[in-house]
C-alpha positions as CSV (number, residue, x, y, z in Angstrom):
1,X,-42.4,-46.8,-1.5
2,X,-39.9,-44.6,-3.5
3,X,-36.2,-45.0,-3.3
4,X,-35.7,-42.1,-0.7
5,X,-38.5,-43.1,1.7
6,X,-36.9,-46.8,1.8
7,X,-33.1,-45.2,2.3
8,X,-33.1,-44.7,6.2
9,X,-30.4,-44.2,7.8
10,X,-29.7,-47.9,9.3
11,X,-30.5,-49.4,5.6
12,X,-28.4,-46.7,4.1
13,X,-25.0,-47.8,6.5
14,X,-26.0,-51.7,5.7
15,X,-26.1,-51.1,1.6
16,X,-23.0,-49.0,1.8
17,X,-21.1,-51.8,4.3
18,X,-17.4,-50.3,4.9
19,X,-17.7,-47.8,2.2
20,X,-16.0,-44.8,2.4
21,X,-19.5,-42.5,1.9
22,X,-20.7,-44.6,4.9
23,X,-18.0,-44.0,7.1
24,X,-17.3,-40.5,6.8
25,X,-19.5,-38.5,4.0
26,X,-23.0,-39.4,5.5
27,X,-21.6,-39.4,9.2
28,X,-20.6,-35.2,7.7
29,X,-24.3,-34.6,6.9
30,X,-25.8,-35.1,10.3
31,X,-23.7,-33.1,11.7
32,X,-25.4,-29.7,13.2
33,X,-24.8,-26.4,11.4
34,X,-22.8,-24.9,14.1
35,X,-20.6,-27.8,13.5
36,X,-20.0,-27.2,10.2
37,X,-19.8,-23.3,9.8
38,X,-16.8,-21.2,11.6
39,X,-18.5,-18.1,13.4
40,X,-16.0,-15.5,13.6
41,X,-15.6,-13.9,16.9
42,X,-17.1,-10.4,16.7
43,X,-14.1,-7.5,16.2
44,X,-12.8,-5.7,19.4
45,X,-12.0,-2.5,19.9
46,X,-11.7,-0.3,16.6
47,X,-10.1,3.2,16.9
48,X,-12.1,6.2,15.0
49,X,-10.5,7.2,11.8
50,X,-11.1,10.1,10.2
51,X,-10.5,10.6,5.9
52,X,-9.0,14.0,4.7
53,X,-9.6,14.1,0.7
54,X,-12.5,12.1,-0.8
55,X,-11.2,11.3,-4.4
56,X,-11.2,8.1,-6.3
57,X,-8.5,6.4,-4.0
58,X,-10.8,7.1,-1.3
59,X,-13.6,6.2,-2.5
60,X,-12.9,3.6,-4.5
61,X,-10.3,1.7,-2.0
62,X,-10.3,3.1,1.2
63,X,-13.3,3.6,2.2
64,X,-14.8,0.2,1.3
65,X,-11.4,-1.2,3.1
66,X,-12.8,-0.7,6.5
67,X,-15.7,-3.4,6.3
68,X,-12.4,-6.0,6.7
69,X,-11.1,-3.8,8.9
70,X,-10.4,-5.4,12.9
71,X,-9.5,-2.6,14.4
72,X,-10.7,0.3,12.2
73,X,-13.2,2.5,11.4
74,X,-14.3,5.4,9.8
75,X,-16.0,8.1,12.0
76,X,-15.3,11.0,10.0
77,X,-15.1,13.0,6.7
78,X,-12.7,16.1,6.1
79,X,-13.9,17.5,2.2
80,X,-14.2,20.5,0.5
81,X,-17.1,18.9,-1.4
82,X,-20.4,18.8,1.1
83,X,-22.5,17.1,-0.8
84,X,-20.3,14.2,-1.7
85,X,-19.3,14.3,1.9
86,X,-22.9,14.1,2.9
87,X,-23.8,11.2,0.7
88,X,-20.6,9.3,1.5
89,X,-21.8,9.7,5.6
90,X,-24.8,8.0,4.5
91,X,-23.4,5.1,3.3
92,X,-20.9,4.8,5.6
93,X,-22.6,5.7,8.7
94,X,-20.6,8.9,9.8
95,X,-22.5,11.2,11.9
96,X,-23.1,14.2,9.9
97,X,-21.2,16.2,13.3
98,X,-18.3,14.9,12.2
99,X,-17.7,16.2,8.6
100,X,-15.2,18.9,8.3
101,X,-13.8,21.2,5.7
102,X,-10.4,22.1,5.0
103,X,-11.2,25.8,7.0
104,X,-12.0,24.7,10.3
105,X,-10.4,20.8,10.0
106,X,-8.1,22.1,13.2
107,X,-11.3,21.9,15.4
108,X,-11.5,17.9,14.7
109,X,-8.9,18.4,17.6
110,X,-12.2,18.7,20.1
111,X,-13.7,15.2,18.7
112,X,-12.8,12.1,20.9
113,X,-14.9,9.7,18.2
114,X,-11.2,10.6,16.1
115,X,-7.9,8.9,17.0
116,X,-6.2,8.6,13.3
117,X,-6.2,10.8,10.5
118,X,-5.5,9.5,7.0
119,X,-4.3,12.2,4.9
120,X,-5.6,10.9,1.0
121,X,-4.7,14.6,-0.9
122,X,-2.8,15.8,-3.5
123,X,0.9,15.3,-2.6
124,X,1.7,19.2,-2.3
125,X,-1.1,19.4,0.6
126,X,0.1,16.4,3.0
127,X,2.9,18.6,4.7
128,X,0.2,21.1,5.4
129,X,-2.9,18.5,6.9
130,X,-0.2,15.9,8.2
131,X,0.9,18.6,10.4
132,X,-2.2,20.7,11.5
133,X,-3.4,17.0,11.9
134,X,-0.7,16.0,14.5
135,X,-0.9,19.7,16.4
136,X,-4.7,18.6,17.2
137,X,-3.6,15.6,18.8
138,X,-4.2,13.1,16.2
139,X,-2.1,10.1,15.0
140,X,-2.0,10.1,11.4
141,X,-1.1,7.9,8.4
142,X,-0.5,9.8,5.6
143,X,-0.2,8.7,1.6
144,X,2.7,8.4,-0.4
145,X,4.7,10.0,-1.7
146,X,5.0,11.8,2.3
147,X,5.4,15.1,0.3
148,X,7.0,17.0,-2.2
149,X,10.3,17.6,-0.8
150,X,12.7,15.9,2.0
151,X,12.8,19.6,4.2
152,X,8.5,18.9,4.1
153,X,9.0,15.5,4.8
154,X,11.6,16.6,8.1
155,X,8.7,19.3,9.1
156,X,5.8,16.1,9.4
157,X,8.5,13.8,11.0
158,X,9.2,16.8,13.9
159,X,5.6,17.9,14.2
160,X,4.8,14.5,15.2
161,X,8.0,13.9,17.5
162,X,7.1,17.1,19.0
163,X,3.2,16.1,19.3
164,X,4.0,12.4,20.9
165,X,1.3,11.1,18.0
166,X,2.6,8.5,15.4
167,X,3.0,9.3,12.1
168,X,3.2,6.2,9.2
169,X,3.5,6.7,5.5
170,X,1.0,4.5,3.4
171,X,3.3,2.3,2.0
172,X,0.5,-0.8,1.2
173,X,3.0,-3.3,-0.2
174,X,5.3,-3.6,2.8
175,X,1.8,-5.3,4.3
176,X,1.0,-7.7,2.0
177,X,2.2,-11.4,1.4
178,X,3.8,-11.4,-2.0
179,X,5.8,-8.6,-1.1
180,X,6.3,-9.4,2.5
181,X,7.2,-13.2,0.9
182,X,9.6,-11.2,-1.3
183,X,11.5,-9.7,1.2
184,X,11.8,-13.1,3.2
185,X,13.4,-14.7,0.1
186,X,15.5,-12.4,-1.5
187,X,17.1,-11.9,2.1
188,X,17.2,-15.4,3.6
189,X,20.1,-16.3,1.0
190,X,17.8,-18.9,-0.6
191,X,18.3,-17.5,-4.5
192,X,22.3,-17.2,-3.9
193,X,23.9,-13.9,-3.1
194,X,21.8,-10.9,-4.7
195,X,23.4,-9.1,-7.7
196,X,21.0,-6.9,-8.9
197,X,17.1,-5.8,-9.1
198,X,15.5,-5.2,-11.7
199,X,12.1,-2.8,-11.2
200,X,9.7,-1.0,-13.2
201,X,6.7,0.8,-12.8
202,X,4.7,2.6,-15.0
203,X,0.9,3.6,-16.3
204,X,-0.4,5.7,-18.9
205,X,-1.8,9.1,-17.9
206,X,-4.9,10.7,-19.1
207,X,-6.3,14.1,-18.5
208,X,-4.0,16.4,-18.7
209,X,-5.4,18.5,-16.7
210,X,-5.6,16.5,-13.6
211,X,-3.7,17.0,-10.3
212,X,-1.0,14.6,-11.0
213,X,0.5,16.7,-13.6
214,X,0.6,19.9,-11.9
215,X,4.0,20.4,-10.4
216,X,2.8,22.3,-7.3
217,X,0.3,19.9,-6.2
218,X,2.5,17.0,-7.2
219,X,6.0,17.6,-6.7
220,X,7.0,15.9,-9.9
221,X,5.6,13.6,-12.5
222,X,6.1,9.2,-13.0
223,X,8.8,9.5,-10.7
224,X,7.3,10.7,-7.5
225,X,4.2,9.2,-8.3
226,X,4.5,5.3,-9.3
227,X,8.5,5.5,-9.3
228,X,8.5,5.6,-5.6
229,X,7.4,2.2,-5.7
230,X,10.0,0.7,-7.8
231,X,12.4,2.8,-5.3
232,X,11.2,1.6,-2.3
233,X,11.4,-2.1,-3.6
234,X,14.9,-1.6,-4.4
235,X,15.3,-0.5,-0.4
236,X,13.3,-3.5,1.2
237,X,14.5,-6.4,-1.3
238,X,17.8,-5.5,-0.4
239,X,17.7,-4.1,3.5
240,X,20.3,-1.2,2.0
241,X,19.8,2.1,1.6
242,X,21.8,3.1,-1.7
243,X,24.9,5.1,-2.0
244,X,25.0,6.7,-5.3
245,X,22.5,7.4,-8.0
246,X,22.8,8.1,-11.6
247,X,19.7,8.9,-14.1
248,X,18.0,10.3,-17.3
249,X,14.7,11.7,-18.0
250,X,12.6,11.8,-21.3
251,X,9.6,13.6,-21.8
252,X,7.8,13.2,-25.6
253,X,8.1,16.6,-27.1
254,X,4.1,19.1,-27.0
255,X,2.8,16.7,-25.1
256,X,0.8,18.7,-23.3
257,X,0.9,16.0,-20.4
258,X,3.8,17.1,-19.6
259,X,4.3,20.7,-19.8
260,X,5.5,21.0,-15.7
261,X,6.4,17.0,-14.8
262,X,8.2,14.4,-16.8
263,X,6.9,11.4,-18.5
264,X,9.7,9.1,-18.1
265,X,12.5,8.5,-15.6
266,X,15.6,5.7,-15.8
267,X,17.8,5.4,-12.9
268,X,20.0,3.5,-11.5
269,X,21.1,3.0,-7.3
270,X,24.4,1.3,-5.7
271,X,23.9,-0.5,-2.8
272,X,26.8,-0.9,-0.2
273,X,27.1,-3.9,-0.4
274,X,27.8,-4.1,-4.2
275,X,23.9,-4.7,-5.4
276,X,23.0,-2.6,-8.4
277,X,19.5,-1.5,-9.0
278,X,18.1,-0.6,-12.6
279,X,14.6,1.0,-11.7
280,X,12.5,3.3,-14.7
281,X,8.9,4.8,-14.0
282,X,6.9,6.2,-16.9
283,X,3.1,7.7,-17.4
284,X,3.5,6.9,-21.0
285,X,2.6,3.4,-21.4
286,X,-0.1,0.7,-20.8
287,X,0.4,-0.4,-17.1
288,X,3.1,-2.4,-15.6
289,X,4.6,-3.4,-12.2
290,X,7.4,-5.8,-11.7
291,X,10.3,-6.7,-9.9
292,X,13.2,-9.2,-10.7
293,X,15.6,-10.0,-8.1
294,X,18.7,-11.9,-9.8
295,X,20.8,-13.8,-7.4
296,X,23.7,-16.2,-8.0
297,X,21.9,-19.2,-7.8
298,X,18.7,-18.0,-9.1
299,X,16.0,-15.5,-10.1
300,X,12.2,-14.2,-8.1
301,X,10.1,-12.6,-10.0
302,X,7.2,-10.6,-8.7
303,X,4.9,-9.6,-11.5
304,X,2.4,-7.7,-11.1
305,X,3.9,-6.3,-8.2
306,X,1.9,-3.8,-6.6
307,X,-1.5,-4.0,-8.1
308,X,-4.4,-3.9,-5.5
309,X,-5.3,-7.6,-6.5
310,X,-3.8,-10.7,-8.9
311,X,-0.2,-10.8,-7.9
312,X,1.9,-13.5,-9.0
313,X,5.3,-14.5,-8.0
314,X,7.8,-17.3,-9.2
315,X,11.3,-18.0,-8.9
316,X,13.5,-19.1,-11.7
317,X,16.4,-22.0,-11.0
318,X,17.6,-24.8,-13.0
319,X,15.7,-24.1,-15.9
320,X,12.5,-24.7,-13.6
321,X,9.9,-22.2,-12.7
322,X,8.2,-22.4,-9.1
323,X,4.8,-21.2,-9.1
324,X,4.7,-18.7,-5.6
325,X,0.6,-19.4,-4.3
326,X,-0.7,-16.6,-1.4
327,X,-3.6,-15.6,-0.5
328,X,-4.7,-12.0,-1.8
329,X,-5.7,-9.7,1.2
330,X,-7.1,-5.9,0.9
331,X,-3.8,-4.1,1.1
332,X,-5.8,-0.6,2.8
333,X,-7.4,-2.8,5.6
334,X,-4.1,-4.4,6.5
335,X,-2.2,-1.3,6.7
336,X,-4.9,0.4,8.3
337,X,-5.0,-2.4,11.3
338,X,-1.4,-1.8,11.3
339,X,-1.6,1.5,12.3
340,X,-4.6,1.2,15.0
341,X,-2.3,-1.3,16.3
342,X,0.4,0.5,16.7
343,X,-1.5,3.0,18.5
344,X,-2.9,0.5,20.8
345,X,0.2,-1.1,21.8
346,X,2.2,2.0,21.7
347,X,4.5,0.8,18.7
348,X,6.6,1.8,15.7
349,X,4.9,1.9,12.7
350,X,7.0,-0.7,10.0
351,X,6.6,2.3,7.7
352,X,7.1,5.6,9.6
353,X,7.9,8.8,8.4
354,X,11.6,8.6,8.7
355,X,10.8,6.1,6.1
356,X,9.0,8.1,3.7
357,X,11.7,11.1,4.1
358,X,14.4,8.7,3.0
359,X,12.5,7.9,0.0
360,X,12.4,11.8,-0.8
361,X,16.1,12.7,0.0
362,X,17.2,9.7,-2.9
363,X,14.1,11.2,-5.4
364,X,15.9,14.6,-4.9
365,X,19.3,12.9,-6.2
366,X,17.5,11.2,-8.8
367,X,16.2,14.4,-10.0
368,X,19.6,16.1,-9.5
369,X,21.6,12.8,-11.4
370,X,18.9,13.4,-14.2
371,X,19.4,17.5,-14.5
372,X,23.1,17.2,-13.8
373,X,24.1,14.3,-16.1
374,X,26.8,13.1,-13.3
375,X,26.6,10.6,-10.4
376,X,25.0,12.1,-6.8
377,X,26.0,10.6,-3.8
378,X,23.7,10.0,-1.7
């Protein structure tokens, strides 16, 4: 008789006595599936969202996004492309009823399947489609930057005052939990009294020919592009919103990157209460996000800070470092959720588009610091 034939269960318990494996790790292994696996409950009610611009963020984030989605999903397509539109309904499962172009996109007002519209375009075309969106009766979370100038910004913020239908700017970081965890530390007092912030952002950019580095289609260059994020960390580290704002702006000379946006931006921001901010964006070097927040007592860093995935965060004190471990979530299904939620309990958004119009007004004084050479006041 071999060895696993003779190992029944009663002479496996007497040849293991009191042993640990006998008490708990054999007692594990007749145990019935169900037991051991945790079924999740099936999702509840999911509001239809419809996407406005398929491009790489789309396609490449939001769009898979919506399969960890709770209370999400996408019903609908707005493209000026058909036949990218046509093979993305495939794989998604969007009735082909329900893609749109950009010429009649105000008849999505006559489909019920739609409740929220994300608006994923160029940032000179979200005042346009955030408010033609919002006349049709549609909630709408719209990217960042909200749009190219703070009296666009004001236009989006009335239309959906005026409509009763939410409007939230895509601010991903303010949903995730290194960030969220950021905020929670840097304001609870635990690092000391805050001092200053530190915060950079920056990536190198390609084609010059891409939308990016039009100034019509993208209202600026670094700044209003990956600078907003260093700018809106300086705003929810802090809880302030800055009084004065001094800056400089470089571009490399025939670049042909940068014939209508700049390449590099410095600035700086006051806070009321005494914080200073030292903040740069740049499309001229390899990739970087990171945020320092120096207190009295001691330092968080949060580097990378805003990258879709491998965040890492520490804080500096006594010449020890202490490792920050979260779990990693998909930033676009979080925020997403947000926003059916709010919908469907009739809430603020955390990041509505007063929000996103602050954010504007201070990148207009950053701009005007930079051409002026003198402090703005904000």
């Amino acid at each position: 008789m071999s060895i696993v034939n003779e190992l029944t269960r009663r002479n496996f318990m007497k040849k293991t006595g009191q042993g640990l494996l006998a008490a708990g790790a054999f007692e594990s292994l007749l145990k019935p599936a169900s037991a051991q696996l945790h079924v999740p409950d099936p999702p509840g009610k999911k509001l239809g969202w419809a996407i406005v611009g398929l491009g790489s963020l789309s396609i490449n984030q939001i769009l898979p996004a919506f399969a960890k989605c709770e209370k999400s999903k996408v019903v609908a397509f707005v493209s000026g492309h058909p036949d990218k539109a046509n093979k993305l309904a495939l794989r998604y499962g969007v009735n082909k009823k329900n893609i749109y172009n950009y010429e009649n996109y105000d008849s999505i007002k006559d489909n019920p399947d739609v409740d929220v519209i994300y608006i994923v375009l160029p940032n000179g075309m979200h005042a346009e489609y955030t408010v033609r969106g919002l006349q049709a009766g549609k909630h709408v979370l719209c990217e960042k930057p909200m749009a190219n100038t703070p009296a666009e910004c004001q236009q989006m913020v009335d239309a959906g005052r005026k409509a009763d239908r939410k409007l939230m700017i895509a601010y991903r970081c303010r949903y995730e939990p290194f960030n969220r965890e950021a905020i929670r530390i840097a304001q609870s007092g635990d690092l000391g009294p805050t001092q200053m912030i530190l915060a950079d952002a920056g990536f190198k950019a390609g084609d010059p020919s891409q939308w990016r580095l039009n100034k019509q289609l993208a209202g600026g260059g670094s700044m209003m592009d990956i600078g907003i994020y260093a700018l809106n960390a300086t705003r929810y580290l802090t809880a302030q919103e800055p009084t004065e704002v001094n800056a400089m702006i470089y571009s490399t000379p025939g670049d042909p990157r940068f014939k209508e946006v700049e390449e590099h931006v410095n600035f700086q921001l006051r806070f009321p209460s005494g914080i200073l901010a030292n903040c740069s964006s740049s499309y001229g070097y390899f990739h970087q996000s990171h945020f320092r927040v120096m207190g009295t007592e001691a330092r968080l860093c949060l580097d990378p800070a805003t990258w879709y995935s491998g965040l890492r965060m520490w804080i500096e004190r006594d010449n020890t470092i202490e490792q920050k471990d979260l779990p990693e979530i998909d930033h676009f299904a979080t925020e997403m959720d947000h926003m059916s939620e709010c919908v469907m309990q009739n809430k603020q958004p955390l990041t509505p588009g007063e929000e996103g119009l602050r954010d504007l007004t201070i990148i207009a004084g950053i701009y005007e610091a930079a051409r002026s050479g003198k402090t703005v006041k904000l």
